[in-house]
N, C-alpha and C positions, 0 to 999 in steps of 0.2 A: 516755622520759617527759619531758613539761615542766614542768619545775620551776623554781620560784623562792624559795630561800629565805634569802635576803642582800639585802637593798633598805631604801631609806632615805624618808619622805615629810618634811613639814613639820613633822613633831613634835618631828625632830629637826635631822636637816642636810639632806635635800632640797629640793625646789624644788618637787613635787608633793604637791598634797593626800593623804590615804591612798585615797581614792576615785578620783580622777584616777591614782594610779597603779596601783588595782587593776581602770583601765579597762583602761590600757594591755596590761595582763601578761594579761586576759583577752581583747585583739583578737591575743594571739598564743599564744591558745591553751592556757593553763595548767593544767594537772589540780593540780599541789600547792604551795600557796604559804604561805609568812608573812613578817608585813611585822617586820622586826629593828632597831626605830629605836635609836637609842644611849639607854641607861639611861631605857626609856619601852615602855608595851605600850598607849597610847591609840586607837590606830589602829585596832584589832584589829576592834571592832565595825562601823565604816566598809566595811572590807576583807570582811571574811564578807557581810556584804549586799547590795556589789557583787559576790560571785563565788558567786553560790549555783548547785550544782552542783559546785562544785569544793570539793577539802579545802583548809581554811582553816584556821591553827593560831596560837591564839597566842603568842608571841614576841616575842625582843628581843637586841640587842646589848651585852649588858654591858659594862663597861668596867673589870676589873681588875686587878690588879698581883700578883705574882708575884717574889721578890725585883730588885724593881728595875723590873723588866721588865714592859711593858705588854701585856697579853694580853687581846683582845676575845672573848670567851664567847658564843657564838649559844645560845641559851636556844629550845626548840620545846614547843609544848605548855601553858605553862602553865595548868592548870586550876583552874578557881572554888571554892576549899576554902581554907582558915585559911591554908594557904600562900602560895596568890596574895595575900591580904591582908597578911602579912609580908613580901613579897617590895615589893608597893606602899608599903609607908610608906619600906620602906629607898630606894628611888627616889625619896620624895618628899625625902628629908636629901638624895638625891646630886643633885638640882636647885637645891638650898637651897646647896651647896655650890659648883654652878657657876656659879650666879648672881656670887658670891662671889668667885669666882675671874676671872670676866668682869671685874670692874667692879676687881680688883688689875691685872689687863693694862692696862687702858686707863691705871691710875694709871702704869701704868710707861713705857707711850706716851708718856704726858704729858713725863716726865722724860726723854726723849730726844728732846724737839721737834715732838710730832706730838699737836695735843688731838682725842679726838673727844669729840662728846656722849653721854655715861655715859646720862643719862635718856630721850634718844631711842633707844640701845641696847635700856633698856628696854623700853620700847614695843614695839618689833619684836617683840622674842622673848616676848613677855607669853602664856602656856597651853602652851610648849613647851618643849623643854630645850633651854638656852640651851650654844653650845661657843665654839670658836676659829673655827669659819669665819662666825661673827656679827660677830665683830670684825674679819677681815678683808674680807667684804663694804663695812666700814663705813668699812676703807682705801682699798677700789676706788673708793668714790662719792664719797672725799675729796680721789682723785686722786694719794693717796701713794703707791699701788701702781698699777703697770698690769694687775695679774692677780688672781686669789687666789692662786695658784703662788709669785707674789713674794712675796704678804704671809706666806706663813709660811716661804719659803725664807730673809726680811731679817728677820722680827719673831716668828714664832709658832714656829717649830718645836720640838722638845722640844730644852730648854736653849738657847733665842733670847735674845735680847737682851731681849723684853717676853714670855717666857712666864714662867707661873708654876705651877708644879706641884700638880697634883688629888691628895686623899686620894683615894686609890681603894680600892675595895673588895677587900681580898685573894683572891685567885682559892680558896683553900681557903672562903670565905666566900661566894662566887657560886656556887660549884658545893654548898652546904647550903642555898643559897635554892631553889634552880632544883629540889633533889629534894626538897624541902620542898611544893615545887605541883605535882611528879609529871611534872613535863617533861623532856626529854630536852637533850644540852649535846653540842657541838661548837666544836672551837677553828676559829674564823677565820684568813681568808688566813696560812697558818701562814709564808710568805716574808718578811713582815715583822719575823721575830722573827731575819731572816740567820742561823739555824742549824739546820741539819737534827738536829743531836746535841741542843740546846737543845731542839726540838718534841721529840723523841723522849722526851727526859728528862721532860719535862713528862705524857709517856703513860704513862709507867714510874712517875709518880708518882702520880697522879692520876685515872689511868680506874678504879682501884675506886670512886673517890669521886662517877666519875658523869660523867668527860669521854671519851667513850667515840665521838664522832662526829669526822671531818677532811674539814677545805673540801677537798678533789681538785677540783671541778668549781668552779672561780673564776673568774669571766669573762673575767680578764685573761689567763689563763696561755695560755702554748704547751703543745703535746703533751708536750714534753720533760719543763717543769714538770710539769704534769699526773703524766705516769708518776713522778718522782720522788717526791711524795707518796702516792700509789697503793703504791708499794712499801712505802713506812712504813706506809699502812694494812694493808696486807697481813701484816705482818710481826707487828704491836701487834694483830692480826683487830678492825680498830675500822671503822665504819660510812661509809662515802662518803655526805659531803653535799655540794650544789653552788646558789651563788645567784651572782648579775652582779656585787653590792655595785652596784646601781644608784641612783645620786643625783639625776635627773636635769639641768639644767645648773650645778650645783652641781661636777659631776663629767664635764666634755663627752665626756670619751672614754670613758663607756661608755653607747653611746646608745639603749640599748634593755635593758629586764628580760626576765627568763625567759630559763635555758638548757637544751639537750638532755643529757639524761642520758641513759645507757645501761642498757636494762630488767636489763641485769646485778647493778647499782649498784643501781637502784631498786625493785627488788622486795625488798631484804633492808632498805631505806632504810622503806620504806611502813610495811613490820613492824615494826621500832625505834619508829617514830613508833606506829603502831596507829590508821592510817588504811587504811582499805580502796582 
């Protein structure tokens, strides 16, 4: 099956409208998609109207914390009941907050030699959630950096020189929203958290409460990867999910959304979700 359930447009970090890229992922054929923008489900309506015919679900990429530790939540399903409305206001504090936290980086750019324009920052990002690759864009065009790669390998990365750390929403707190609107939760690229024992821990704690999916199909990985998490879902019986995390050239190396799943993987995947 073709699925795509990890992708980024302009609402959040992408480079494509939600419609431009829910052309793309249907010139390659897509039967099950949702677009997963970071702490945002705007898109949703764009997206289902360019892919009619195909299941289309709404979603989002959470962005929580865990002690300490940054854990992105793919969130599927959310549906139109008093929850999605709980679930949107708290998204609308956690733009309120990155707004916030945008406009403390640039203070701390400042204080290392490097001004950009706070107000034109604005601008840019004004009906979207605003992150860290706005302010590094805003490096590249200043000519501080020669990449995005640089701007957050010299200034932005977590605990950089000009980062400064997001309230986040605790993952025990994303995973009562997400079943609050009846949708289903999957942990993200789980290699980013460098601990097979750390994701596992995280399932031993947490899949009663509703985090019961794992990225295996990631666009990046090798087979190796691949079966490595594979065997932890195996292990935790928790649901194989798979999307590119396609940005598009936000993110040049992965240059196309939608990946092939295996009908093995995706017929117990379809169920979970409760799309035909």
């Amino acid at each position: 099956m073709r699925v795509e359930l990890h992708c980024h447009s302009t609402h959040s970090d992408g480079s494509l409208t939600a419609q431009e890229l829910a052309r793309r992922a249907r010139a390659r054929d897509v039967e099950l998609f949702c677009l997963t923008d970071h702490d945002c489900v705007d898109g949703y309506e764009a997206t289902a109207a360019e892919l009619q015919g195909c299941a289309v679900l709404r979603g989002l990429e959470l962005s929580c914390v865990d002690h300490e530790r940054s854990i992105h939540l793919l969130i599927y399903g959310a549906r139109d009941r008093a929850g999605l409305d709980e679930l949107s206001a708290r998204l609308a504090q956690v733009r309120i907050d990155r707004r916030a936290r945008l406009h403390a980086i640039v203070a701390r750019l400042a204080s290392l030699g490097h001004e950009l324009d706070a107000e034109a920052l604005d601008r840019q990002i004004h009906g979207r959630v605003p992150g860290r690759p706005d302010v590094a864009r805003a490096l590249l065009e200043r000519g501080i950096v020669s990449s995005i790669r640089e701007a957050f390998d010299r200034f932005l990365h977590d605990g950089g020189p000009a980062d400064v750390p997001l309230a986040r929403i605790s993952l025990e707190e994303g995973l009562a929203l997400g079943r609050a609107c009846g949708a289903r939760m999957a942990l993200a690229h789980p290699h980013t958290l460098r601990s097979f024992a750390l994701v596992d821990d995280l399932f031993r704690r947490f899949k009663d409460a509703g985090l019961e999916g794992l990225e295996v199909y990631y666009g990046r990985y090798s087979r190796a990867e691949r079966m490595s998490w594979l065997r932890l879902a195996n292990d935790r019986e928790l649901v194989v999910t798979g999307g590119s995390d396609f940005h598009g050239d936000a993110i040049p190396e992965v240059t196309r959304p939608v990946i092939d799943m295996p009908e093995v993987f995706a017929a117990p995947l379809r169920e979970w979700l409760e799309v035909a």
